[in-house]
C-alpha positions in Angstrom: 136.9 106.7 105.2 133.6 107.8 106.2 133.4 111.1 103.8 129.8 111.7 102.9 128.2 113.7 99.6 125.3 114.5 101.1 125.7 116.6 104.1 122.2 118.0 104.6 118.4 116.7 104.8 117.7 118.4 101.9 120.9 116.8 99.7 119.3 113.5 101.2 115.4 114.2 100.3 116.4 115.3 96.8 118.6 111.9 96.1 115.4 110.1 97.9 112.9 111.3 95.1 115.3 111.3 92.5 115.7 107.4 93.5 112.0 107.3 93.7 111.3 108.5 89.6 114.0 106.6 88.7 113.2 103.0 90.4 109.6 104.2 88.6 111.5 104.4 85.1 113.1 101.1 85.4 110.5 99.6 86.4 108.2 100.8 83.4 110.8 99.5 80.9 111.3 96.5 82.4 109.0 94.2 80.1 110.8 95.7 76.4 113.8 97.5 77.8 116.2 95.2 79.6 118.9 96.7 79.0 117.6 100.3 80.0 116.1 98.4 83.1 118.6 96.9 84.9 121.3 99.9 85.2 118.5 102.3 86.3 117.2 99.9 88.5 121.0 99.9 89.8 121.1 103.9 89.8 118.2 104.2 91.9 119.3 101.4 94.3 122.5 103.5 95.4 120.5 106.7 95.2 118.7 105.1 97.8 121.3 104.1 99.9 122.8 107.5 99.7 119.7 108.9 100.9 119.6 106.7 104.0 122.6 106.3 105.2 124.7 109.3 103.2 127.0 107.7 101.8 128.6 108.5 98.5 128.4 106.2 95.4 131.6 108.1 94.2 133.4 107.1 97.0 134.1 103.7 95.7 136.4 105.3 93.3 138.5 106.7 95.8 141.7 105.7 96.6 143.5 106.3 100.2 146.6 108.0 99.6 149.3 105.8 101.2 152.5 107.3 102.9 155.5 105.6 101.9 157.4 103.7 104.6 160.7 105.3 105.8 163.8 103.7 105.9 162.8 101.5 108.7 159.9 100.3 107.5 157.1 102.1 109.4 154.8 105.2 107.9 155.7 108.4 108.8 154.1 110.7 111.5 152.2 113.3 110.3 152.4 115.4 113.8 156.1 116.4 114.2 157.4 115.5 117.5 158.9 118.0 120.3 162.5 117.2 121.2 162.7 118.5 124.7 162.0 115.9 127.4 159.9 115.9 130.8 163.1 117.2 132.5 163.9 120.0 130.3 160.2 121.3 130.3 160.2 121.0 134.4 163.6 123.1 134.3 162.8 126.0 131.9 160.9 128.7 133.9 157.4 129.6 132.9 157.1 133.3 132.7 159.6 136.6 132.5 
């Protein structure tokens, strides 16, 4: 699943600075502020990685939606399938 949030170089410098203040932040509380630290220090670490490589924090929350097996056991095909063979296509003329 390769779907990305951030489709443009601008989407990507935005999250890139955005990262930038808030690695700053966490870093400034990081002496009295532990707990204000660590999850902004976490923020700006997949800010960062979205900005890079663009992909998605949110898209660790989503699911692949699964298509149930058929009676046999195998998923169904999502492209129907034509029911006229080789032989019938050769046979059936081609203009009017």
């Amino acid at each position: 699943m390769t779907n990305t949030c951030a489709t443009s170089r601008s989407d990507r410098v935005i999250r890139a600075i955005a990262s930038i203040f808030l690695a700053g932040f966490a870093l400034s509380a990081m002496g009295d502020n532990l707990w204000c630290a660590i999850p902004a220090g976490i923020c700006a670490s997949f800010l960062m990685i979205g900005a890079i490589t663009g992909w998605c924090p949110t898209d660790l929350f989503k699911r692949d939606v699964a298509v149930a097996p058929n009676a046999f056991g195998f998923p169904e095909a999502k492209d129907s399938l034509s029911k006229t063979t080789n032989q019938q296509r050769e046979q059936t003329p081609t203009g009017a």
